[in-house]
PDB file of N, CA, C and O in Angstrom:
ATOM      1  N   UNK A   1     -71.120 -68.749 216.250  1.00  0.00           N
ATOM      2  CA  UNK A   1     -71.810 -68.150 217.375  1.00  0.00           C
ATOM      3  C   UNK A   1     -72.861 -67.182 216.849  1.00  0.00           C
ATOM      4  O   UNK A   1     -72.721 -66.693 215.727  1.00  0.00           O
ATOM      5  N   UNK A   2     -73.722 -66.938 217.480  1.00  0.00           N
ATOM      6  CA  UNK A   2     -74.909 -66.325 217.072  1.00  0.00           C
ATOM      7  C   UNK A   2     -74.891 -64.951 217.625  1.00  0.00           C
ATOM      8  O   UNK A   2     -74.699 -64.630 218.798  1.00  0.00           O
ATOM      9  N   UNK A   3     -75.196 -63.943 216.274  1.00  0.00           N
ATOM     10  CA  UNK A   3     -75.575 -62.490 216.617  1.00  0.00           C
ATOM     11  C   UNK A   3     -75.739 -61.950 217.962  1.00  0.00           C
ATOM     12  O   UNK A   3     -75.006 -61.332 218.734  1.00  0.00           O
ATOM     13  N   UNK A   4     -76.718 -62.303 217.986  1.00  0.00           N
ATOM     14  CA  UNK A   4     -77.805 -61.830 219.499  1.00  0.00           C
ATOM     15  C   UNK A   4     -77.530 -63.140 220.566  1.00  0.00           C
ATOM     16  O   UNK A   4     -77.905 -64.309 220.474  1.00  0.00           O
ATOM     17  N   UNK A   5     -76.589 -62.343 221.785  1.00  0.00           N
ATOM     18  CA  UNK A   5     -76.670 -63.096 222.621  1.00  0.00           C
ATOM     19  C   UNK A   5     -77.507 -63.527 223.622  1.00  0.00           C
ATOM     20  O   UNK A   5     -77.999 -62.597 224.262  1.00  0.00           O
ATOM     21  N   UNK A   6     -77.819 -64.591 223.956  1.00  0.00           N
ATOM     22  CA  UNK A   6     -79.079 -65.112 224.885  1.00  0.00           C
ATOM     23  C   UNK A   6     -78.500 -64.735 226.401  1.00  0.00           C
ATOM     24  O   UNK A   6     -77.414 -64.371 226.852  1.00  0.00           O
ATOM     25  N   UNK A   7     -79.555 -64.963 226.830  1.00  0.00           N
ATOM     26  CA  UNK A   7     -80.030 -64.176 228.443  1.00  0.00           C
ATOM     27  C   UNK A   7     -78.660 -64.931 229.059  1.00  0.00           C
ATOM     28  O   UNK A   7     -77.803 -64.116 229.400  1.00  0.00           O
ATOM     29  N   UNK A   8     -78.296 -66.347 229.263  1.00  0.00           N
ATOM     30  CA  UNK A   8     -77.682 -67.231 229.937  1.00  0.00           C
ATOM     31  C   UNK A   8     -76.198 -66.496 230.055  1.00  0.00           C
ATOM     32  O   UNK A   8     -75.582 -66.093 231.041  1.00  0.00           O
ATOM     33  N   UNK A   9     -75.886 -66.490 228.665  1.00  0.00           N
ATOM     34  CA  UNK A   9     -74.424 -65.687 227.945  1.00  0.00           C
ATOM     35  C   UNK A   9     -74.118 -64.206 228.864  1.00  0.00           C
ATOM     36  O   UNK A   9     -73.162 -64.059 229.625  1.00  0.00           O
ATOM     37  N   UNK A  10     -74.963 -63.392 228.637  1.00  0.00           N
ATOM     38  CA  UNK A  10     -75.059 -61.663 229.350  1.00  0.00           C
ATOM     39  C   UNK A  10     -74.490 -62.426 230.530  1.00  0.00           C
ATOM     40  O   UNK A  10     -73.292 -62.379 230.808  1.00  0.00           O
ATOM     41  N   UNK A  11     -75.339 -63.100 231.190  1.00  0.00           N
ATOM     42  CA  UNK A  11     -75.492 -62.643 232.953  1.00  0.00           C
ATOM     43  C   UNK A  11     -74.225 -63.723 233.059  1.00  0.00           C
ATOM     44  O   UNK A  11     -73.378 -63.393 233.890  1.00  0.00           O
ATOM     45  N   UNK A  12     -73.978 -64.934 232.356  1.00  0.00           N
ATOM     46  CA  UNK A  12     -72.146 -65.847 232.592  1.00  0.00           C
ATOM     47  C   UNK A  12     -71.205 -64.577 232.411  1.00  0.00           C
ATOM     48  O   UNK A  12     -70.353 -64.256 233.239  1.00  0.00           O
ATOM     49  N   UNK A  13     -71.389 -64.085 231.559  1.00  0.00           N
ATOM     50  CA  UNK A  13     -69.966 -63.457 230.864  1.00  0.00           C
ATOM     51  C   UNK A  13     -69.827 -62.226 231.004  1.00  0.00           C
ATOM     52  O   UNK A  13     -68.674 -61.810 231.123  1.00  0.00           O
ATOM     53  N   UNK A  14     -71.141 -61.107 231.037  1.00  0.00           N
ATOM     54  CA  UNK A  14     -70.661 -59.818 231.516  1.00  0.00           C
ATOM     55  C   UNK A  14     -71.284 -59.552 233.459  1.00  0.00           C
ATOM     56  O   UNK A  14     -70.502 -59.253 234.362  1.00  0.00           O
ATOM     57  N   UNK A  15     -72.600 -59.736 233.629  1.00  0.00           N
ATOM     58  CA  UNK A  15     -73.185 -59.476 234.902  1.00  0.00           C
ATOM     59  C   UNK A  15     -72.606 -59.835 235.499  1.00  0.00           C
ATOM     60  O   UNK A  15     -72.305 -58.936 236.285  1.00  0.00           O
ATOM     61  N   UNK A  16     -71.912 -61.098 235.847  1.00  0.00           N
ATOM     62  CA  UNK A  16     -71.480 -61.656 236.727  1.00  0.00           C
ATOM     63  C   UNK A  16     -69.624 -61.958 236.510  1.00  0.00           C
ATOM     64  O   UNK A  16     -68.834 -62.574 237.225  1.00  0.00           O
ATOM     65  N   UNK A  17     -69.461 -61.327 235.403  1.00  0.00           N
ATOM     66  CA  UNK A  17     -68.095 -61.592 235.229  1.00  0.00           C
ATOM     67  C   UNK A  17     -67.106 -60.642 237.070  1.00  0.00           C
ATOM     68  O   UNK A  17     -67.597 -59.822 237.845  1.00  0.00           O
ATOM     69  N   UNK A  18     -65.757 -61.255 237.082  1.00  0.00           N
ATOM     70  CA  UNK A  18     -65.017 -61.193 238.171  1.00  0.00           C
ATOM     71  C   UNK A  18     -64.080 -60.102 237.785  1.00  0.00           C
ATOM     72  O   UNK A  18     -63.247 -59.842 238.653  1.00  0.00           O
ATOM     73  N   UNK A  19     -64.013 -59.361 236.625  1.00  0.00           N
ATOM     74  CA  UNK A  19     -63.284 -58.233 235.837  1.00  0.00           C
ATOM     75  C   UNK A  19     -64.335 -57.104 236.120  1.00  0.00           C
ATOM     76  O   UNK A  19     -63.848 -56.128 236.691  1.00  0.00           O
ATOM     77  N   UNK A  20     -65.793 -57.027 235.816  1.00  0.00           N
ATOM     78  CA  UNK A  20     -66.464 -56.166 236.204  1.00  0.00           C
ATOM     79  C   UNK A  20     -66.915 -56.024 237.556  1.00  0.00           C
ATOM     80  O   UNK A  20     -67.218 -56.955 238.301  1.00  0.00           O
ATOM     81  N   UNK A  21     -66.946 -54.565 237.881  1.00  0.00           N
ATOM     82  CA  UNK A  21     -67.330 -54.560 238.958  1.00  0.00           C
ATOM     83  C   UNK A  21     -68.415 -53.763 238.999  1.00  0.00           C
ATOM     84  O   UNK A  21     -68.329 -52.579 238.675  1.00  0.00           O
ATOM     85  N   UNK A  22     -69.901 -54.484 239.521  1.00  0.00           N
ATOM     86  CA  UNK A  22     -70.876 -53.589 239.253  1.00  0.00           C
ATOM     87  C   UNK A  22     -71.155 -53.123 241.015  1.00  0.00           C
ATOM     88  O   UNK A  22     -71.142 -54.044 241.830  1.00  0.00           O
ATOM     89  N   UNK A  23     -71.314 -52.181 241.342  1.00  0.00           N
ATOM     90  CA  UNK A  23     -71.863 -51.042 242.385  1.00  0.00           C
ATOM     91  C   UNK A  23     -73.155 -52.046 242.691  1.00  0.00           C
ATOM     92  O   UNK A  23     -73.869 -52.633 241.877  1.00  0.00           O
ATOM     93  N   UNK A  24     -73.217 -52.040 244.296  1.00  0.00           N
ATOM     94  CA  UNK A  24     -74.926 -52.625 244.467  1.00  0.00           C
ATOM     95  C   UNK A  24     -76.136 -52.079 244.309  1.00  0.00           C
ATOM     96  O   UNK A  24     -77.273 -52.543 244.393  1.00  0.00           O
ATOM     97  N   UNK A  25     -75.650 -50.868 244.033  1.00  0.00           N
ATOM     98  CA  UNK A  25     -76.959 -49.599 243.778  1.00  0.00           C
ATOM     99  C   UNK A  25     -77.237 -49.978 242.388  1.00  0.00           C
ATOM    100  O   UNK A  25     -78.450 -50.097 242.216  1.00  0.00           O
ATOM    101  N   UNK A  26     -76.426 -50.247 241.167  1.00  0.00           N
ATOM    102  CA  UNK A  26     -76.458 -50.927 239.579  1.00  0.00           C
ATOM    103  C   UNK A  26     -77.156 -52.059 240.014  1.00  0.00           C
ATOM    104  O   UNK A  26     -78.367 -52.047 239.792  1.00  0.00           O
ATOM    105  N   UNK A  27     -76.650 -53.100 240.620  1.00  0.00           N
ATOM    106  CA  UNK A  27     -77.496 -54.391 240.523  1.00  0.00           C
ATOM    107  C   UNK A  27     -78.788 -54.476 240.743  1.00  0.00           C
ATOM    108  O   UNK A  27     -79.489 -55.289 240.139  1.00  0.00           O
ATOM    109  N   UNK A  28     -79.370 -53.428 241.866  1.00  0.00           N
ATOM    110  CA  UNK A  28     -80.599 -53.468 242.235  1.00  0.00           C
ATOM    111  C   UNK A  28     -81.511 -52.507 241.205  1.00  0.00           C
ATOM    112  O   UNK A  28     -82.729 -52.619 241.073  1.00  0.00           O
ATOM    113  N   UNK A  29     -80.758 -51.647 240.581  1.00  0.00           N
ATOM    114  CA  UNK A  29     -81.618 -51.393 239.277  1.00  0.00           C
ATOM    115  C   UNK A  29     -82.035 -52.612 238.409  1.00  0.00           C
ATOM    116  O   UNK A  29     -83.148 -52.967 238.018  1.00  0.00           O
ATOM    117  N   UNK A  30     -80.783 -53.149 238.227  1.00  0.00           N
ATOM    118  CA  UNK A  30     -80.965 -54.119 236.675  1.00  0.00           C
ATOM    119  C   UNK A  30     -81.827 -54.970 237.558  1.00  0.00           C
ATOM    120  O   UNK A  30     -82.905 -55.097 236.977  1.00  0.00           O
ATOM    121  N   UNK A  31     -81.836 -55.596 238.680  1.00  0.00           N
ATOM    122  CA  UNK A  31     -82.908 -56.071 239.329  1.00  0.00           C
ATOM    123  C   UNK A  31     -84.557 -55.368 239.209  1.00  0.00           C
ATOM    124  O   UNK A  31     -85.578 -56.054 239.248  1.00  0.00           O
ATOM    125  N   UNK A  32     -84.538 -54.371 239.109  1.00  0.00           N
ATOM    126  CA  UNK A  32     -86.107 -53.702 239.416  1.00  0.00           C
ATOM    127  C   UNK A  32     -86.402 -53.991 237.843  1.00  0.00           C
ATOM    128  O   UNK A  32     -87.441 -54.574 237.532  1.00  0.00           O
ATOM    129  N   UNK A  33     -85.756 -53.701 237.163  1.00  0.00           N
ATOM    130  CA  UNK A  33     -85.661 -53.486 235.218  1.00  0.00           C
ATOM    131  C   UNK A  33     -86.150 -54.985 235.331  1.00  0.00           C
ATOM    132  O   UNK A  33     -87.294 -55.076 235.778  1.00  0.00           O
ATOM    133  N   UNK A  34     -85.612 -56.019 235.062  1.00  0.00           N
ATOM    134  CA  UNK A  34     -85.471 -57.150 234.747  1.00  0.00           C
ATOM    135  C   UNK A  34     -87.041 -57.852 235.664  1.00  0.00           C
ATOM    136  O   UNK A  34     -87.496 -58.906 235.219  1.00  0.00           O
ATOM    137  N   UNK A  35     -87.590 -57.338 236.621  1.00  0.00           N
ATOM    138  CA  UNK A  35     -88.576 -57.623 237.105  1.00  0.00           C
ATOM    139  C   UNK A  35     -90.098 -57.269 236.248  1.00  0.00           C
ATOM    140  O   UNK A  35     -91.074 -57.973 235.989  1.00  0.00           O
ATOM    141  N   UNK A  36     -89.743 -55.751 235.948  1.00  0.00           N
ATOM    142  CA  UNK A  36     -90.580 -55.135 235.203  1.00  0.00           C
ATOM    143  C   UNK A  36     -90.730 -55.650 233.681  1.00  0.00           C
ATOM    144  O   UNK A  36     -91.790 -55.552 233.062  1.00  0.00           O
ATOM    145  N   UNK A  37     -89.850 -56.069 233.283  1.00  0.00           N
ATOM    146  CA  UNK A  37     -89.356 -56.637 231.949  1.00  0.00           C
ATOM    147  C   UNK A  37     -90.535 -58.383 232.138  1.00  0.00           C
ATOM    148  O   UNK A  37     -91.377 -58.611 231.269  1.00  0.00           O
ATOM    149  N   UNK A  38     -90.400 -59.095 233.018  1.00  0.00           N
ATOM    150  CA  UNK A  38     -90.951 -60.434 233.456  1.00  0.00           C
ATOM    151  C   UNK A  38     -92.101 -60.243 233.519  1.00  0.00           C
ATOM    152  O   UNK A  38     -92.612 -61.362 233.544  1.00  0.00           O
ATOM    153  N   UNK A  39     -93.372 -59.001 233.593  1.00  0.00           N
ATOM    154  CA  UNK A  39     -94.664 -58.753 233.538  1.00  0.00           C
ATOM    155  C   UNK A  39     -94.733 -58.064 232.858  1.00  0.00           C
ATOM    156  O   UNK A  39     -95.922 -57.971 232.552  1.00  0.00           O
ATOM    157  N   UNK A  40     -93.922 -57.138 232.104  1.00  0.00           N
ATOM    158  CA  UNK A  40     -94.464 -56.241 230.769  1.00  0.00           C
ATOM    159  C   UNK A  40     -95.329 -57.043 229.786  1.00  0.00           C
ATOM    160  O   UNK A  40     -95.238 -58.246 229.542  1.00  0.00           O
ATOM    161  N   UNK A  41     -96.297 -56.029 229.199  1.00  0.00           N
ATOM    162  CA  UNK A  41     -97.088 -56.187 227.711  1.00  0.00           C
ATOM    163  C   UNK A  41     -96.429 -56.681 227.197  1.00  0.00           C
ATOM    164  O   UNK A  41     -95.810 -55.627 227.046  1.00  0.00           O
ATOM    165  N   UNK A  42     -95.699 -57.540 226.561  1.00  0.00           N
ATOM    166  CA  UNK A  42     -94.979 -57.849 225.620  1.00  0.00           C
ATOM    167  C   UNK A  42     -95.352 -57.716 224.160  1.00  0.00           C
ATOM    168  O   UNK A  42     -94.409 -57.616 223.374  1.00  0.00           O
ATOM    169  N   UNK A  43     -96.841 -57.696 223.575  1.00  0.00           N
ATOM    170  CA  UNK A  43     -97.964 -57.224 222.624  1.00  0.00           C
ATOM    171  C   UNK A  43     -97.597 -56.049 222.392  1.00  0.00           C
ATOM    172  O   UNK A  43     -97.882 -55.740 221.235  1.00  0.00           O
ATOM    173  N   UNK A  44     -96.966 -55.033 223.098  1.00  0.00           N
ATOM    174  CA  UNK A  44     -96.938 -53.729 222.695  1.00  0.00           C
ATOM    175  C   UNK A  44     -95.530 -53.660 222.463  1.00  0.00           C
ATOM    176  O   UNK A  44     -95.208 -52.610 221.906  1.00  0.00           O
ATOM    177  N   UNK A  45     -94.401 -54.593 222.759  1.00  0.00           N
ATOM    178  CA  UNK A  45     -93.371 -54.189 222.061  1.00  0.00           C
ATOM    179  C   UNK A  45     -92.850 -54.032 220.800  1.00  0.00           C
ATOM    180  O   UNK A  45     -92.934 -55.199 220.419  1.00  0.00           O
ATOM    181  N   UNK A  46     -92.421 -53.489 219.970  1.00  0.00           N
ATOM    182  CA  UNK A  46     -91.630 -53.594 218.531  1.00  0.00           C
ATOM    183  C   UNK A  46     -90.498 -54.219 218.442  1.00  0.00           C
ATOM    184  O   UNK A  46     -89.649 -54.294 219.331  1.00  0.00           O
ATOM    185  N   UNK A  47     -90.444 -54.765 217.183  1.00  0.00           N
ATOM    186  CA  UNK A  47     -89.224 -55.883 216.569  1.00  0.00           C
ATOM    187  C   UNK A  47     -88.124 -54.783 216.756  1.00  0.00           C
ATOM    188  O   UNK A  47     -88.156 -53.633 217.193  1.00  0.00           O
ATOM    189  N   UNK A  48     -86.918 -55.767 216.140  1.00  0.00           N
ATOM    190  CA  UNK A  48     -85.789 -54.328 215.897  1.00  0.00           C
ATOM    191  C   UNK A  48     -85.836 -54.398 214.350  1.00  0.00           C
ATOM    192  O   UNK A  48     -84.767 -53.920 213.972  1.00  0.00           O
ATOM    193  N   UNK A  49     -86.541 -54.754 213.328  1.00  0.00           N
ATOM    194  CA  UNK A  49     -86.821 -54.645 212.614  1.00  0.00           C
ATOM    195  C   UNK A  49     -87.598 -53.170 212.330  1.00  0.00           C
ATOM    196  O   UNK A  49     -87.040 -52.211 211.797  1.00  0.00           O
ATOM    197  N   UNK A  50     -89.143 -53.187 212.844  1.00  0.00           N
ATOM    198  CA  UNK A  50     -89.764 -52.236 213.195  1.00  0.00           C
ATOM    199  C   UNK A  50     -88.701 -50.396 213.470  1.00  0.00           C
ATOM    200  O   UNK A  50     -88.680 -49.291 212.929  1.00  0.00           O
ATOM    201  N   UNK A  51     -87.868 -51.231 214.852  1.00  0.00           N
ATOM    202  CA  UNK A  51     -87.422 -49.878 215.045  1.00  0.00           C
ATOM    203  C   UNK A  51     -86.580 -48.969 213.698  1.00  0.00           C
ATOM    204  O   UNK A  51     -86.472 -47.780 213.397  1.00  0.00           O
ATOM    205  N   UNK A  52     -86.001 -50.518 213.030  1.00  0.00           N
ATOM    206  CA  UNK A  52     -84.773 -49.546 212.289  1.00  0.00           C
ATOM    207  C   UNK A  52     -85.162 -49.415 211.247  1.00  0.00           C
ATOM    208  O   UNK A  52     -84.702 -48.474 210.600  1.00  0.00           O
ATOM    209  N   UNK A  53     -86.560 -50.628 210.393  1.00  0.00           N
ATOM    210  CA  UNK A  53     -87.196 -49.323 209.770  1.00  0.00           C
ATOM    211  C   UNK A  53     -87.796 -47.695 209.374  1.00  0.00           C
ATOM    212  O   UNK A  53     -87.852 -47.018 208.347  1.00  0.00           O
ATOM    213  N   UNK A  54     -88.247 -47.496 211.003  1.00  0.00           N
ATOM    214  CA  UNK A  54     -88.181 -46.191 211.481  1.00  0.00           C
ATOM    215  C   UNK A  54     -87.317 -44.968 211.723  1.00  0.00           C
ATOM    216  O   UNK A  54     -87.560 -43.784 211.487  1.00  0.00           O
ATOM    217  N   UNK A  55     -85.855 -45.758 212.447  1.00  0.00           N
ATOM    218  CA  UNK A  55     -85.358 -44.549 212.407  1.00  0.00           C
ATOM    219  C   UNK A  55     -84.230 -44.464 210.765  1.00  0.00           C
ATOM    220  O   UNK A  55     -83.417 -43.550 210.625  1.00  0.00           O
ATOM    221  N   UNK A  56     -84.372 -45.286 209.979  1.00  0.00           N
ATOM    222  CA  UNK A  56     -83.994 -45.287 208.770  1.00  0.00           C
ATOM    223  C   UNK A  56     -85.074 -43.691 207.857  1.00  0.00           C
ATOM    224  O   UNK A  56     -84.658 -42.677 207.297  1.00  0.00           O
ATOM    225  N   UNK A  57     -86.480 -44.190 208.110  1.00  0.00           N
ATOM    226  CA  UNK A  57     -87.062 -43.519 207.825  1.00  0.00           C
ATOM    227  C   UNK A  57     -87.087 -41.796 207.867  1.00  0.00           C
ATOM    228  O   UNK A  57     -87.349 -41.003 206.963  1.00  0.00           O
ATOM    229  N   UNK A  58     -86.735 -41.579 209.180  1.00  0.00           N
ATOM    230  CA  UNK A  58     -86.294 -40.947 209.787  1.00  0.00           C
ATOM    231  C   UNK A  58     -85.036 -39.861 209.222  1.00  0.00           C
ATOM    232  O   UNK A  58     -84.964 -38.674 208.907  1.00  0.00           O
ATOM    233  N   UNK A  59     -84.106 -41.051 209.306  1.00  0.00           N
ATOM    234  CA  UNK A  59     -82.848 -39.992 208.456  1.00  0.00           C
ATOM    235  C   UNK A  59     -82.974 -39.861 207.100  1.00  0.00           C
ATOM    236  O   UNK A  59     -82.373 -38.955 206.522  1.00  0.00           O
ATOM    237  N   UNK A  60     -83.951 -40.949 206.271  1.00  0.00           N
ATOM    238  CA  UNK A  60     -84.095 -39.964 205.102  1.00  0.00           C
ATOM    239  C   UNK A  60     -84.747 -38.792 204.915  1.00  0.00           C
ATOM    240  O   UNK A  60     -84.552 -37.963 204.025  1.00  0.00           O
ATOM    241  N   UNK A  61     -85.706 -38.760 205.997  1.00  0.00           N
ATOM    242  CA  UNK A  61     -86.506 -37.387 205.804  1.00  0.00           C
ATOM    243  C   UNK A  61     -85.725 -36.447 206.286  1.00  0.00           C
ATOM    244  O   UNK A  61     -86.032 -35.332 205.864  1.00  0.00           O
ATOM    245  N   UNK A  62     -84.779 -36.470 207.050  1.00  0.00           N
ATOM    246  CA  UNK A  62     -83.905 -35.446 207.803  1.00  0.00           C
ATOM    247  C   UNK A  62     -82.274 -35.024 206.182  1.00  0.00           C
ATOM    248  O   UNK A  62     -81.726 -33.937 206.001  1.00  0.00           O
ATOM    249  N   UNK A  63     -82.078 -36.036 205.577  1.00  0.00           N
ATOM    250  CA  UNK A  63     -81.470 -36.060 204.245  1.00  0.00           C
ATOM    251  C   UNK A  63     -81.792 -34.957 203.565  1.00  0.00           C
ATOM    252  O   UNK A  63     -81.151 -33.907 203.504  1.00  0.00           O
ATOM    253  N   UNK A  64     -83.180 -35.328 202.869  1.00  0.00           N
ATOM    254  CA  UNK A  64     -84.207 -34.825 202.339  1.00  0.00           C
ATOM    255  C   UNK A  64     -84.531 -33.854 202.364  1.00  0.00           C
ATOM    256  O   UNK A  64     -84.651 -33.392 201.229  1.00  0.00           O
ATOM    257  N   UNK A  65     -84.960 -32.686 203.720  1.00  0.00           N
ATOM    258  CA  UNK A  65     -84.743 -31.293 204.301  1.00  0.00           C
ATOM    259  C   UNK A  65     -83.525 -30.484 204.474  1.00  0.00           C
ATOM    260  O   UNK A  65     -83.547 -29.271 204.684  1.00  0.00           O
ATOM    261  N   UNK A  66     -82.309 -31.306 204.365  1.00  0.00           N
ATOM    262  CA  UNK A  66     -81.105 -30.936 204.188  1.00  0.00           C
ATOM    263  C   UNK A  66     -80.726 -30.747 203.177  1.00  0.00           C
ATOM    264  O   UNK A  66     -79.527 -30.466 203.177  1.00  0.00           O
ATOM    265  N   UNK A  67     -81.358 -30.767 201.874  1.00  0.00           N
ATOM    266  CA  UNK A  67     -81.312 -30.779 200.774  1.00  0.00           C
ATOM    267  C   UNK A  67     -81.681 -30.168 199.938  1.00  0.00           C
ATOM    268  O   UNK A  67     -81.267 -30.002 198.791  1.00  0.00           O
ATOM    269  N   UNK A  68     -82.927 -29.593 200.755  1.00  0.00           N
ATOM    270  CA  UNK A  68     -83.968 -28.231 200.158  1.00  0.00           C
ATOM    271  C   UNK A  68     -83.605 -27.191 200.741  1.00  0.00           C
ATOM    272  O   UNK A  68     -84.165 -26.121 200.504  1.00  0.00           O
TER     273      UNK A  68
END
């Protein structure tokens, strides 16, 4: 089975699972999100590569000042 689960998987197995119970005030968020998500820039997003280069970066410099 693969790392990163695909869209299909989330919304079978947790969104819609019969164990969770999501509030209709939650659904209509992840509704507004998931809308906004369908016309976002997508050009301006970062990998998760990107990110965890960064915040890697990040804690070494925070290391680093802890040190001096």
């Amino acid at each position: 089975m693969s790392s990163e689960p695909n869209e299909e998987y989330v919304d079978q197995e947790y969104v819609n699972n019969e164990y969770v119970s999501i509030p209709d005030w939650h659904r209509a968020i992840l509704e507004e999100r998931m809308e906004r998500y369908k016309t976002a820039d997508r050009s301006k997003w970062r990998t998760w590569e990107e990110v965890k280069k960064e915040l890697m970066q990040e804690i070494h410099e925070a290391m680093k000042k802890r040190e001096n």
